[in-house]
C-alpha positions as CSV (number, residue, x, y, z in Angstrom):
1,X,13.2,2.4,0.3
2,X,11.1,1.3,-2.5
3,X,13.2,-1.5,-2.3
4,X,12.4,-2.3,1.0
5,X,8.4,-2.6,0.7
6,X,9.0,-5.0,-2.6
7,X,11.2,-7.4,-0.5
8,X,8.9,-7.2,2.3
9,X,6.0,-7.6,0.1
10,X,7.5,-10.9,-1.8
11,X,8.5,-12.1,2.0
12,X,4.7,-11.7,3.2
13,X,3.4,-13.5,0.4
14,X,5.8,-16.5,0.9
15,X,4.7,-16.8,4.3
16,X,0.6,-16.4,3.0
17,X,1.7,-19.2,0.7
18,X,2.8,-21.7,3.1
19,X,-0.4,-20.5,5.1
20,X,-1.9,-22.2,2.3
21,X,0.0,-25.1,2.0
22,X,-0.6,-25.8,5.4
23,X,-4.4,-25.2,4.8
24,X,-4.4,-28.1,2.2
25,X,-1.9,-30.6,4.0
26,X,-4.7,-30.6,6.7
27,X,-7.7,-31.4,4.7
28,X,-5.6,-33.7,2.9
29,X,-4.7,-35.5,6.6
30,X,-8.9,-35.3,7.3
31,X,-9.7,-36.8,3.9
32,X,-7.0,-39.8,5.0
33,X,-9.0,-41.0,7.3
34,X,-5.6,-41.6,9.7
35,X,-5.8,-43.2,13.4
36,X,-5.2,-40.4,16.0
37,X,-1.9,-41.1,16.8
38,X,-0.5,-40.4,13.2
39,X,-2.8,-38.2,12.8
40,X,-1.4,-36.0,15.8
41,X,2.0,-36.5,14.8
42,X,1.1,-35.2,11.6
43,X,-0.9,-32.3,12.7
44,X,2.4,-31.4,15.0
45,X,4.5,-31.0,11.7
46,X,1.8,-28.6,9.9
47,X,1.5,-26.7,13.2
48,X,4.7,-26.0,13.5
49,X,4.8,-24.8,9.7
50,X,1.7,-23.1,10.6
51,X,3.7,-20.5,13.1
52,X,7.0,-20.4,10.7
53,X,4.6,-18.9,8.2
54,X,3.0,-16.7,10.1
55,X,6.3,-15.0,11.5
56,X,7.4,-15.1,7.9
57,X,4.0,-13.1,7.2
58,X,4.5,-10.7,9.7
59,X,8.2,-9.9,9.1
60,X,7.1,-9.3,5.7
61,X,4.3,-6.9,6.9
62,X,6.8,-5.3,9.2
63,X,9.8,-5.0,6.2
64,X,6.9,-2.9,4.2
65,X,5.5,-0.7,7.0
66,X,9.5,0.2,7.8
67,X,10.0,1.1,3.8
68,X,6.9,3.1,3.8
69,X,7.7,4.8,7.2
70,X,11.5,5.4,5.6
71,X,10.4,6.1,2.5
């Protein structure tokens, strides 16, 4: 089940990743200076990345609290 917590592990930092990315696509859309109609259209796109991550982040979490529990 060792197996099991690295997996999870590596799948919970993918998803803190893209948490990241999405961090940085918005200041980059604040620094742009965009009218708010792109801007929202934008902003749509990185929230919707915004809850694929998380769910990626928390499967993760849940893939390493099921190898520990098994383990």
């Amino acid at each position: 089940m060792a197996t099991l917590v690295w997996i999870g592990a590596a799948v919970s930092l993918l998803g803190v990743a893209a948490l990241g990315w999405c961090i940085l696509y918005v200041f980059r859309l604040r620094k742009a200076g965009l009218d708010d109609a792109t801007m929202r259209a934008r902003m749509q796109k990185a929230v919707l990345i915004n809850f694929a991550a998380l769910a990626v982040s928390t499967l993760g979490l849940m893939m390493v609290v099921l190898g520990i529990f098994l383990g």
